[in-house]
Each structure stands twice: as structure tokens, then as C-alpha cells.
C-alpha positions in Angstrom: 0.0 0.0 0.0 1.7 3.3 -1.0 2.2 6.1 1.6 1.9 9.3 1.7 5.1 10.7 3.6 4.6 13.3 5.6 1.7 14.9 8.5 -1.4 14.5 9.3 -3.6 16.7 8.3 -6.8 16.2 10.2 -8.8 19.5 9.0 -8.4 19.0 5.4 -11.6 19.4 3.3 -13.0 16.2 2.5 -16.1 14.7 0.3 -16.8 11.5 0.1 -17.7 10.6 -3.5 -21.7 10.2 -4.4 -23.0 7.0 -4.6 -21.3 4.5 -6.4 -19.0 6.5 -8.3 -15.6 4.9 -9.2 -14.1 8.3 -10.2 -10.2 8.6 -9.7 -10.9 12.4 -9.1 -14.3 13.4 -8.1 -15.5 17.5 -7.3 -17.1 19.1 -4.6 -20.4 19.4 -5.0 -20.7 22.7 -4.2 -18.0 24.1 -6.6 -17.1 26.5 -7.6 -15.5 27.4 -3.8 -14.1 31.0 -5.0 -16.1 33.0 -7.4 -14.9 35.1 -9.9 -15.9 38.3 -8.2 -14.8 37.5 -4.7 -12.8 40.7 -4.2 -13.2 44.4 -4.5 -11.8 44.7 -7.9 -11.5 40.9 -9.7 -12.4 40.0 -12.8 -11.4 36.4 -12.2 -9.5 34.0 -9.2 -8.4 30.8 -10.4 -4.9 29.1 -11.0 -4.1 29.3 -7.1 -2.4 27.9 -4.1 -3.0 26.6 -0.9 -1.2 25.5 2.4 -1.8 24.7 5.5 -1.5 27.6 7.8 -1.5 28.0 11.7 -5.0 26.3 12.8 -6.2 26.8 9.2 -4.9 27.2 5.5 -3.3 30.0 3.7 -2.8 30.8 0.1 -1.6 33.0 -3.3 -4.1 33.6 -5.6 -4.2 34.6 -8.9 -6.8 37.3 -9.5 -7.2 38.7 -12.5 -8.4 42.5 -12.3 -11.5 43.8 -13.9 -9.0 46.1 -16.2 -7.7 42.6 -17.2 -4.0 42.9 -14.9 -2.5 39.8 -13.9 -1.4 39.7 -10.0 -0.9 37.8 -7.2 -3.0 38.2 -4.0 -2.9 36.4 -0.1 -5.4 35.2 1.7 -6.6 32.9 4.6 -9.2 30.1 5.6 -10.4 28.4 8.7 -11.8 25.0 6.5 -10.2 25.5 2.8 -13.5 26.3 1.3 -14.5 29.5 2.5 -11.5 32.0 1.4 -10.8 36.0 2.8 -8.8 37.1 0.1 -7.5 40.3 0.4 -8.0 43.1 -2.1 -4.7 44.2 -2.7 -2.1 42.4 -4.1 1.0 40.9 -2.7 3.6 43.7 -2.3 7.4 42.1 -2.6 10.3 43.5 0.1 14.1 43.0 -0.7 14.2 42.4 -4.3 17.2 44.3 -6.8 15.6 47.2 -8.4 15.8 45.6 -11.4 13.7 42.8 -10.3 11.5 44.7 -8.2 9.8 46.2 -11.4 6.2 44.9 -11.6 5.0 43.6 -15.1 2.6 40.9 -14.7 2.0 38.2 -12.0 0.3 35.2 -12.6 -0.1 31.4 -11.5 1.4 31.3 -8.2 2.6 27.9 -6.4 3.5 27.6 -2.9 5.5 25.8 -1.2 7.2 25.0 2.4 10.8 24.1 2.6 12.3 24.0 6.0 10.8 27.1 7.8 9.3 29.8 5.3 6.8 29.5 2.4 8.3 29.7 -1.0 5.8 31.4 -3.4 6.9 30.9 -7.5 5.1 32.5 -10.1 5.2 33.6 -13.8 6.6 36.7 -13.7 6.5 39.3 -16.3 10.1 40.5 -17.0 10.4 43.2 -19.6 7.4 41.7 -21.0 8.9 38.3 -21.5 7.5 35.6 -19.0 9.8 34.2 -17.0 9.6 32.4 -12.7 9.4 34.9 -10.2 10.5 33.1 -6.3 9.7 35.0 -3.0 9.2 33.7 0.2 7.1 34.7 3.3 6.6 33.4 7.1 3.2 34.7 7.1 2.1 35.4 4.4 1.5 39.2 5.3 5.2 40.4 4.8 6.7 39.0 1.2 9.9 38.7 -0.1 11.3 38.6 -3.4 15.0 36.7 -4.9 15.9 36.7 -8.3 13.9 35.5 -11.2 14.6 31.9 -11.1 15.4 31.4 -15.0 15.8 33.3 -18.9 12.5 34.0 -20.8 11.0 32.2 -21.5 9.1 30.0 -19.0 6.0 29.0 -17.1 4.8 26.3 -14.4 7.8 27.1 -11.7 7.3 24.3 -8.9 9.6 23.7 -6.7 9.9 20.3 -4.6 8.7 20.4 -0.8 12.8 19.3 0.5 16.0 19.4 -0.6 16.8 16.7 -2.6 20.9 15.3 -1.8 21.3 19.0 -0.4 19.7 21.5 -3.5 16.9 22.9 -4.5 14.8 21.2 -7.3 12.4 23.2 -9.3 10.0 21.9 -12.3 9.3 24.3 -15.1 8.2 24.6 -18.7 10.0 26.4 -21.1 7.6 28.4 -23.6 7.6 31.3 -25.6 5.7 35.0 -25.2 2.5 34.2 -26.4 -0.3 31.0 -25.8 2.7 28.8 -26.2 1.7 25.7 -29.0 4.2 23.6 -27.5 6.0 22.5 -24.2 7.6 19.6 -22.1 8.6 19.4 -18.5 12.2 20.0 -17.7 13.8 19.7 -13.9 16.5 22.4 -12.8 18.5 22.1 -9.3 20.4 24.9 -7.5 22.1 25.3 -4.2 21.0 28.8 -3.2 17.6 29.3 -4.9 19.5 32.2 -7.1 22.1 30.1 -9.4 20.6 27.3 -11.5 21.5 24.7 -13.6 21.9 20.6 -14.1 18.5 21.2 -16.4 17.4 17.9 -17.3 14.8 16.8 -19.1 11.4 14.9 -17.4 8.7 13.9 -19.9 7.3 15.2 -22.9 4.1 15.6 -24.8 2.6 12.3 -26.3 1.7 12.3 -30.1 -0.4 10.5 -32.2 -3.7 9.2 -30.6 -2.2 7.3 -27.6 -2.9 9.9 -25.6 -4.4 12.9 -27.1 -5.4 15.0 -24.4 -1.4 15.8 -23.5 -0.3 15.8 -27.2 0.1 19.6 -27.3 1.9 20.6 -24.2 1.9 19.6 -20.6 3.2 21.8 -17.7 3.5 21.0 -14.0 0.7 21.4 -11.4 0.8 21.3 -7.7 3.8 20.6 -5.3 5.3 16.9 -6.1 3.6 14.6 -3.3 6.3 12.9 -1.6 5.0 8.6 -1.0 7.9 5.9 -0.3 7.5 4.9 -3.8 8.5 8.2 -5.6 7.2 12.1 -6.1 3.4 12.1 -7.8 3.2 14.7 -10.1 -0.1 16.5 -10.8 -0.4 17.7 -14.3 -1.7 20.0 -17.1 -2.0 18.3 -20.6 -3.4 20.2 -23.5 -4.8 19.0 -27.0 -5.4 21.4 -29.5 -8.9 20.8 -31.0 -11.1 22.6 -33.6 -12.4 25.0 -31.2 -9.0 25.8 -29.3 -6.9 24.1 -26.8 -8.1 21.7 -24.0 -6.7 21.7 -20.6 -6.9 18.3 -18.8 -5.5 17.2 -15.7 -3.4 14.0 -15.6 -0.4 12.8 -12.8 2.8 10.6 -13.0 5.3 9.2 -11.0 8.6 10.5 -10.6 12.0 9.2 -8.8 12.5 10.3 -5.2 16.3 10.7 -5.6 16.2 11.2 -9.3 13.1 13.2 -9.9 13.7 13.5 -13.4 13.2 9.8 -14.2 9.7 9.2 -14.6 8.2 5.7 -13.4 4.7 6.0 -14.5 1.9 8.3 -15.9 -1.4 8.7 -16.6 -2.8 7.3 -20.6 -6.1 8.9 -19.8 -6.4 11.8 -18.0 -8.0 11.8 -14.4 -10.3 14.9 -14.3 -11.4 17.0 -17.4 -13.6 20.3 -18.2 -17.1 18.7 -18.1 -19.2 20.9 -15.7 -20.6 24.4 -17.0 -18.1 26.4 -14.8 -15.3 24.2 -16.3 -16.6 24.9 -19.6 -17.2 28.3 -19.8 -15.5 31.3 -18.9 -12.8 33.6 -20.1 -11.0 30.3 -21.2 -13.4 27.6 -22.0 -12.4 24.2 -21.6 -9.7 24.7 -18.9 -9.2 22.5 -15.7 -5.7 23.8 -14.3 -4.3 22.2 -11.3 -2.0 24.1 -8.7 -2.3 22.9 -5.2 -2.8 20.1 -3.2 -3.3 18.9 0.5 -2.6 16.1 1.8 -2.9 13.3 4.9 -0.2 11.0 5.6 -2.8 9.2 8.2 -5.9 8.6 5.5 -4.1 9.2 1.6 -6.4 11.7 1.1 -5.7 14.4 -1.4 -7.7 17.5 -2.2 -6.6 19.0 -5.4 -7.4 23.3 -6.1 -7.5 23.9 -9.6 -8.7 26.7 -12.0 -11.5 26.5 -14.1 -12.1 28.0 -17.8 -9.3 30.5 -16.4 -12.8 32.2 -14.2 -13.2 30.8 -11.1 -11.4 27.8 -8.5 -12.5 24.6 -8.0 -12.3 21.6 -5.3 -11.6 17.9 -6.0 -10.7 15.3 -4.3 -9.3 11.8 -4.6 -6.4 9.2 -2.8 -3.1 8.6 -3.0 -3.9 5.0 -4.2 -6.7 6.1 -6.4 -3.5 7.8 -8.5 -1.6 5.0 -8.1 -4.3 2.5 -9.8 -4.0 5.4 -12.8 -0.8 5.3 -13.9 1.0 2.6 -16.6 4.7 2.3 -17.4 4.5 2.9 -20.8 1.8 5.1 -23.3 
């Protein structure tokens, strides 16, 4: 029986699954949990993250303003449903003057490492995107290092430890625009400023094999560490008639060697099927970019972003991904 490693996590939301439903990945009935006008001035929230905090659960979150800027904005919960998000974005301390300069902001992670919460982000630099990395202890006070990598790149997650004493970081490199392409790469550094050791993790699958990720794929939540290597939530796209599609799908990757992959998903675990999935400023976009876990049950409840609008809730076990996942596509 695979393990979560790691704490308890007693609070975590949690929904059973209806009836006799054999989902791998099934949502919370009341989604969506954060509206698209849930603060003073947002167009949209969706593409967030979420920790554990305190007694309760804290979080980044991309909103979307109704002038249509990108940026990145705190906020807190008691349960992980009900969200106080503030209305002003996250203001960086710290950072070279060079760095400091605010473009855009968008798709945070976060993630704990030792005793602070690393925050990564796309970061708008000189209008190219690139991965911005801060840090807070409570999420009040932020601050900001140097941009983790060149332009172009997206999907900057960072593993929850050190891995043989560095820092490991997933990303996708991309282009300026809606990128028609990408494939997970793995970078490692010492310092959080210098990287380097890029190597490459998995790629896009073509033909009909596995259609939903035959476009691009990018990196989701945190890697879940289990005894039996990191699982990797995921973002595969397919570009159909009507535009791309944005499916969720996981795989299993080395504990010491996190760029060997041991497994992944043929068919993808949770698609855009529900109307707030379906339509929005996006259509056709489930997005994940957090999830919490419980070393004592296996539970995992997955935030994700829906047709780029609004965030959504699911939930499913760390066997449940397990049972997903092949050797070979």
C-alpha cells in the first residue's frame, strides 16, 4: 500500500464521493469554492495555491483584475473552502531594483521548505515571461529573490525538500505568447538564485495514444512525496477545432532522481465537463496548482482553475492515483 510521507492533516476538506461512483478524481459538490468576483476589484481567481496555515490554511491567488491585470493576491481560511482574500495584491520586500519592477503576476505555487513558504510564479520581465520566487513566514510580509530562470518559461514548482542538499524546481519552457508547444524540464540549485543541471522529465505524447497531453503539458501542484516516488499533478493540452483543452493528468517520478519518470497517466484523471469548467474567459480549462494532503488517511484534495474564471475543489487518494498510472503510453 503506497504512503503518503509526511503529516497529518486532520482538517483538510474532504467529500466522500456520491453514490457508487468509481471516479479517480471526483469535485465538490458545491464548486465552484471561489467566485470570480470575490474581491473588490476581480475579474477572475483561479490558478491558485494553498497550504496549510496556523489552525487553518493559507494561500496566493491569482486574481485577474477587472481592467484585465495579472497579479498575485494572499489570503486565509479556517476549513479551505470558504476564502478572505485580500483586495490588494502581494507587495514584494528585498528584491534588486531591477527585479523589483512589476510587469505581470500570474499562476502562483507555494511551497514549504524547512521554515518559510516559498511562493513561484510567472513573472512578467520586460514583457517576456519568465519564474518569479519569494518567500514569506506569514504570508503578510513577502519577499522577493531573483527571477529563477531566462524568458522564456511557465509552471515554476519547486519540490517540498532538498533533494541530496539542493533545491529542485520543475518548469516549462515556452515562448511569449499562448505557447503551442511545451515539455517538463527539472532544474536544481544550491541557493535558490544560481541554476543549472536542467534535465529533461517527460514530454508531450503524439499521435492518438494519448491525445489530451499531445500539445503541451506543464507541471501542477507541489510533487507529493510517498515511499515509492514524487506524484506529479499535471496540465496536458490537446489542441482541438475550437481551441486548446486543458486536462489534468499525474505521474510518477524518482524520489532521488526526480527526473526519471516511473509512470503516468494514458487517460487523463479529471477534465472540463461541468458548466463552470466549460465556460468562462478560457473555455475548456481544468488547471491544477495545489494540493493537501494526509499522511494518516491518503487523502488528497486538489485546487484547480476553471475555464481561467473561477477555483475549484476535488478530491481523490493517494492509491486512487496509483491505480491510474501505466509504465508505458
Amino acid at each position: 500500500m503506497t504512503k503518503i510521507v509526511g503529516k497529518a492533516l486532520p482538517n483538510m476538506p474532504w467529500q466522500e464521493p456520491k453514490g457508487n461512483e468509481k471516479l479517480p478524481v471526483w469535485r465538490y459538490d458545491a464548486n465552484p469554492i471561489i467566485e470570480r468576483f470575490a474581491t473588490k476589484n476581480s475579474n477572475s481567481i483561479f490558478n491558485s495555491a494553498v497550504v496549510p496555515f496556523g489552525d487553518g490554511f493559507a494561500g496566493v491567488f491569482r486574481c485577474d483584475s477587472k481592467s484585465i491585470s495579472m497579479d498575485i493576491f494572499p489570503g486565509f481560511s479556517s476549513d479551505g473552502i470558504n476564502w478572505d482574500i485580500s483586495d490588494e495584491p502581494v507587495k514584494f520586500e528585498g528584491a534588486h531594483p531591477e527585479v523589483a519592477k512589476r510587469d505581470y503576476r500570474y499562476d502562483p505555487r507555494v511551497c514549504f521548505i524547512e521554515d518559510r513558504y516559498y511562493v513561484t510564479w510567472c513573472n512578467g520581465y520586460h514583457g517576456y515571461p519568465t519564474i518569479g520566487v519569494g518567500y514569506t513566514f506569514d504570508f503578510k510580509t513577502f519577499y522577493q529573490l531573483e527571477n529563477a530562470f531566462l524568458p522564456f518559461n511557465r509552471n515554476g514548482v519547486l519540490f517540498p525538500r532538498k533533494i541530496n542538499g539542493n533545491y529542485y524546481m520543475l518548469s516549462r519552457p515556452s515562448d511569449n505568447g499562448h505557447t503551442p508547444f511545451g515539455d517538463i524540464f527539472l532544474s536544481e540549485s544550491p541557493d535558490l538564485k544560481y541554476w543549472g543541471c536542467h534535465r529533461y522529465v517527460m514530454g508531450t505524447v503524439k499521435g492518438d495514444a494519448s491525445a489530451w497531453q499531445s500539445t503541451k503539458i506543464g507541471a501542477g501542484s507541489v510533487p507529493i512525496e510517498t515511499q515509492e516516488g514524487w506524484i506529479l499533478l499535471y496540465h496536458g493540452v490537446i489542441n482541438t477545432c475550437n481551441g486548446f483543452v486543458y486536462r489534468m493528468g499525474c505521474a510518477l517520478l524518482d524520489l532521488e532522481e526526480p527526473w526519471k519518470v516511473k509512470k503516468r497517466t494514458k487517460d487523463y484523471i479529471l477534465g472540463p465537463h461541468e458548466l463552470y469548467e466549460c465556460v468562462g474567459d478560457v473555455p475548456n480549462v481544468v488547471f491544477p496548482c495545489a494540493a493537501l494532503t494526509d499522511a494518516a488517511t491518503g487523502r488528497i484534495a486538489i485546487y484547480y482553475g476553471c475555464a481561467d474564471t473561477v477555483t475549484g475543489l476535488a478530491f481523490t487518494t493517494v492509491e486512487n492515483l496509483m491505480d491510474c498510472m501505466v509504465t508505458s503510453i
